[in-house]
C-alpha positions as CSV (number, residue, x, y, z in Angstrom):
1,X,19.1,20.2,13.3
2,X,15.7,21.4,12.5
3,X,12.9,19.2,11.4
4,X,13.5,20.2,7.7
5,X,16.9,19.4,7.5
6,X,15.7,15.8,8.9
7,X,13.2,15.4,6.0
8,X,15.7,16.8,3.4
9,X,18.6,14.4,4.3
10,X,16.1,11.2,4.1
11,X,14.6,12.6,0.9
12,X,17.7,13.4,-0.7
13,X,18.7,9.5,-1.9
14,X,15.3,9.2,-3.0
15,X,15.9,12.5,-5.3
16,X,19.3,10.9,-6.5
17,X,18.0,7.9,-7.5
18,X,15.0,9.5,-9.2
19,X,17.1,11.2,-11.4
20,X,19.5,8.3,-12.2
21,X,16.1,6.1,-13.0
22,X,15.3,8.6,-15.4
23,X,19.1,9.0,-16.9
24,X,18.8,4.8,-17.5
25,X,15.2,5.3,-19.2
26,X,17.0,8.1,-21.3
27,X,20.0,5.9,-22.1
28,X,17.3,3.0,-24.4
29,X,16.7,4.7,-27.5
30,X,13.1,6.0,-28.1
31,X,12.2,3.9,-30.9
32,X,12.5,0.7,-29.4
33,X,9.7,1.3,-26.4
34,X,7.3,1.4,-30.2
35,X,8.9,-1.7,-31.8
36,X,9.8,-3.7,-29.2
37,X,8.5,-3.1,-25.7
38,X,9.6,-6.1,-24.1
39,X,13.5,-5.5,-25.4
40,X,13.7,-2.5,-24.0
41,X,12.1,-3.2,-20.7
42,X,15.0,-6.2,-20.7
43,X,17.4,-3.8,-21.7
44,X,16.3,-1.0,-18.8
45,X,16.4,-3.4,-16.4
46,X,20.3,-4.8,-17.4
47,X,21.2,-0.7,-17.3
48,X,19.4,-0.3,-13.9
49,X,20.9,-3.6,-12.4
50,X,24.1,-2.3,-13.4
51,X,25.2,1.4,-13.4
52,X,22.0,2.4,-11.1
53,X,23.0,0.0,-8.5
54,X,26.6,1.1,-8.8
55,X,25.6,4.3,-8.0
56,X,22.8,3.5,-5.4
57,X,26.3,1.9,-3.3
58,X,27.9,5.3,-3.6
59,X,25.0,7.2,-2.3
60,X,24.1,4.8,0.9
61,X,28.0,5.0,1.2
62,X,28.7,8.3,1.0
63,X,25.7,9.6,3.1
64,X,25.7,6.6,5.7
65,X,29.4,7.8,6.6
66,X,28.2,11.4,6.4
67,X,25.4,11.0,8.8
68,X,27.3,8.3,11.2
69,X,28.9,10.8,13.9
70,X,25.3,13.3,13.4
71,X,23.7,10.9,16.0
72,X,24.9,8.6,18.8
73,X,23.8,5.1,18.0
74,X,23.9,1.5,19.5
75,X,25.5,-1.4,17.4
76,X,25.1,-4.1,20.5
77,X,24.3,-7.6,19.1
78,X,22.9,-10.4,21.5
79,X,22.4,-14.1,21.2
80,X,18.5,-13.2,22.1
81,X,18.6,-11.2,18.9
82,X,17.8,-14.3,16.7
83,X,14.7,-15.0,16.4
84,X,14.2,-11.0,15.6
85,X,16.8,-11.4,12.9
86,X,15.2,-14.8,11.7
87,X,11.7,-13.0,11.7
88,X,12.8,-9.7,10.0
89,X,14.7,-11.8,7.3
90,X,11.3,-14.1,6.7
91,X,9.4,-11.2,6.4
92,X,11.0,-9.4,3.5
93,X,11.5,-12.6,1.8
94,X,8.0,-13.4,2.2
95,X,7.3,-10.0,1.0
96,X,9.8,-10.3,-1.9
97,X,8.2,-13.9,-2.6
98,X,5.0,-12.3,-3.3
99,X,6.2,-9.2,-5.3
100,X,8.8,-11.0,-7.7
101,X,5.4,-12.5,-10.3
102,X,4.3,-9.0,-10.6
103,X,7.7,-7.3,-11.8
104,X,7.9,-6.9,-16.0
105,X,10.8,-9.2,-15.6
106,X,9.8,-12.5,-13.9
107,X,9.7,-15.1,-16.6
108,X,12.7,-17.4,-16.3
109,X,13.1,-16.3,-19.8
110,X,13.1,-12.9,-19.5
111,X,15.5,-13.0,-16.5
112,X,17.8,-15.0,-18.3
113,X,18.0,-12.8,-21.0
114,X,18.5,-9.6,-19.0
115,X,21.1,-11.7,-16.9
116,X,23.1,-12.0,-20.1
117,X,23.2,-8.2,-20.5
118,X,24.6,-7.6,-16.9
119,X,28.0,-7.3,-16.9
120,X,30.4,-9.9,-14.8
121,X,31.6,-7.3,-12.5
122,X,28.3,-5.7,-11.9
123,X,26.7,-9.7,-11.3
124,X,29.3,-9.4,-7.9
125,X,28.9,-6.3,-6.9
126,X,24.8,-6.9,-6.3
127,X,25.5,-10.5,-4.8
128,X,28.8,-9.6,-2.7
129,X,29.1,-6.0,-2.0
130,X,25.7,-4.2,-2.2
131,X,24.1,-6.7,0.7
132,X,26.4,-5.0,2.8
133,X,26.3,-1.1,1.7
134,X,22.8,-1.8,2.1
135,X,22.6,-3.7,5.4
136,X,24.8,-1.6,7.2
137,X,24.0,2.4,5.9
138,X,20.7,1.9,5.1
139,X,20.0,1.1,8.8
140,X,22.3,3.9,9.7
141,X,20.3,6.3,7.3
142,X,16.7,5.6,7.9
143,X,16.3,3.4,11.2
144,X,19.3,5.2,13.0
145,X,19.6,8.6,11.7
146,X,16.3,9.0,10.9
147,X,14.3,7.8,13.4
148,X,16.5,9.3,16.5
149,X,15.8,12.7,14.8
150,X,12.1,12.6,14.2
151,X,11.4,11.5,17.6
152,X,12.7,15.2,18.7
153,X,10.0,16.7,16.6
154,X,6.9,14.1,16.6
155,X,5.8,10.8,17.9
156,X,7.8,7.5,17.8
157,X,5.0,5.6,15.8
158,X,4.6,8.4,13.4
159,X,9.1,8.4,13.4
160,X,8.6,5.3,12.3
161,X,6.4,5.9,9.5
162,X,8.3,8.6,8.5
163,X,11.5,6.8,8.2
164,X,9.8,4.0,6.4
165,X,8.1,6.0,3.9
166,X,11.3,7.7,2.8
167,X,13.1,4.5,2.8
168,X,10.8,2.7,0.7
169,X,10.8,6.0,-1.6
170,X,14.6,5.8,-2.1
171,X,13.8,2.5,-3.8
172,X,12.0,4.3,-6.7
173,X,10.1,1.4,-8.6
174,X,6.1,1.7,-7.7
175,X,5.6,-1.5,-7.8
176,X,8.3,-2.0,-4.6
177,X,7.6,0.9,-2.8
178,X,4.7,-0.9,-1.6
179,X,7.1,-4.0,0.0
180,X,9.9,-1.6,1.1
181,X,7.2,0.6,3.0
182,X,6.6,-2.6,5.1
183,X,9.8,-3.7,5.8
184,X,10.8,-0.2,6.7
185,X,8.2,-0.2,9.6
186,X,8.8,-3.4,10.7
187,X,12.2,-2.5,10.6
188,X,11.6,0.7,12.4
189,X,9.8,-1.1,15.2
190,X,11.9,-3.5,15.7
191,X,14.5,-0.5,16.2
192,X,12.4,0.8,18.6
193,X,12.3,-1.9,20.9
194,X,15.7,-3.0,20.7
195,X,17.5,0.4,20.7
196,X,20.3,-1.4,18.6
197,X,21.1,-1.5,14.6
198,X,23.1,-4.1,15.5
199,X,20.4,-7.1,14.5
200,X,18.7,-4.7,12.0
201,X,22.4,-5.1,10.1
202,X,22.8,-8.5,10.4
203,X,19.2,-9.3,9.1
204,X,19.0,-7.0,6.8
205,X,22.7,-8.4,5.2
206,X,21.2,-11.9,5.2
207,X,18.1,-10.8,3.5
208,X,19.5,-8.9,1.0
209,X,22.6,-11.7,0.1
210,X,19.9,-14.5,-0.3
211,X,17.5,-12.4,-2.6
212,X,21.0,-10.8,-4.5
213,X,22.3,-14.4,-5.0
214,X,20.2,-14.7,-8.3
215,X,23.2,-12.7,-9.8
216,X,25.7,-15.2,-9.4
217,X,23.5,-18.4,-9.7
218,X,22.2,-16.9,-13.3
C-alpha cells in the first residue's frame, strides 16, 4: 500500500464527517441563525448529537472492520497496563475538563435544553454504544492501522503526529481539534511503547463512557 493510500484512508472519516457537519447546519432553517442565534446553535447541536453521531458509529464501524485484517496487530492486555490506562484516561478528561467552558453549549441551561431535543434512543446510543465503536475502531483506525503504515514510509515520532492529526481532524469541531490532537499523540505514543491496542481500548472505552454519561444523567 503506497503512502497515499495511507493518508487517504485516515483522511477519508474526516471527509465523511465534514460533509454530514455541513448536511446538519443545512438541516436549521436559515432564518433562525438572524433571529435567534442561540436556538439554533441548541438546535444544531441536538441534530449533531443525534443523527451525526449515528452516523460517526457507522463510519468507525464500517472502516475499523475494513482495515482490521490490512495490518497484523497486538490486542495483549497486562495487569502492568494500569497505570497507562489510569493516565491516558486522566489526561483526556483533564483535557475535556478544560475545553467543556469554551463550547457554545456549556451553560447548564443551554445543555438542558438541547438535552430535551435529543431523542431517547439517540441519549443511549452516545452513553452505551458509541464508547465502544469508538474505543475499539478508533484505535484500530488511527493508532493501529495508521501508525503501523506510516512507519514504512517516515519516522515513528512523525507516525505519530500523522496519525494524531488525522484523528483529531475526524472530529471536525475547531474548537476540539485542538484536545483530540493531544490525546491522539499521547495515544500514539503510548502505542509505541507498548506495541498493544489492547490498553489503548480499554482506556479509551472508560474515557469516552464517563464523559458520554451526561446523556443519560440529563
Amino acid at each position: 500500500m503506497s503512502k497515499r493510500s495511507v493518508l487517504l484512508i485516515l483522511l477519508a472519516p474526516f471527509l465523511l464527517n465534514l460533509a454530514a457537519s455541513f448536511a446538519m447546519y443545512s438541516l436549521v432553517p436559515r432564518e433562525m441563525w438572524v433571529t435567534d442565534y442561540q436556538e439554533a446553535i441548541k438546535t444544531l447541536y441536538s441534530y449533531i448529537w443525534s443523527y451525526q453521531s449515528a452516523f460517526m458509529i457507522l463510519v468507525q464501524v464500517s472502516f475499523g472492520l475494513a482495515l482490521l485484517g490490512r495490518v497484523e496487530l497486538s490486542y495483549d492486555l497486562r495487569r502492568s497496563d494500569a497505570p497507562l490506562i489510569v493516565a491516558l484516561v486522566l489526561l483526556s478528561e483533564a483535557l475535556f475538563f478544560v475545553e467543556y467552558p469554551l463550547l457554545p453549549v456549556n451553560g447548564t441551561r443551554w445543555f438542558s435544553d438541547v438535552m430535551r431535543r435529543i431523542p431517547v434512543w439517540a441519549k443511549y446510543m452516545n452513553a452505551l454504544l458509541a464508547p465502544f465503536t469508538a474505543g475499539v475502531f478508533e484505535e484500530v483506525i488511527w493508532r493501529g492501522f495508521g501508525i503501523e503504515n506510516l512507519r514504512k514510509f517516515m519516522s515513528d515520532s512523525r507516525a505519530v503526529a500523522v496519525q494524531a492529526i488525522a484523528f483529531a481532524l475526524w472530529h471536525v469541531s475547531p474548537l476540539h481539534i485542538p484536545f483530540v490532537f493531544v490525546i491522539g499523540l499521547a495515544y500514539g505514543l503510548a502505542y509505541l511503547r507498548r506495541g498493544s491496542l489492547g490498553p489503548l481500548i480499554v482506556a479509551h472505552v472508560v474515557t469516552d463512557l464517563v464523559g458520554f454519561s451526561y446523556f443519560l444523567l440529563s
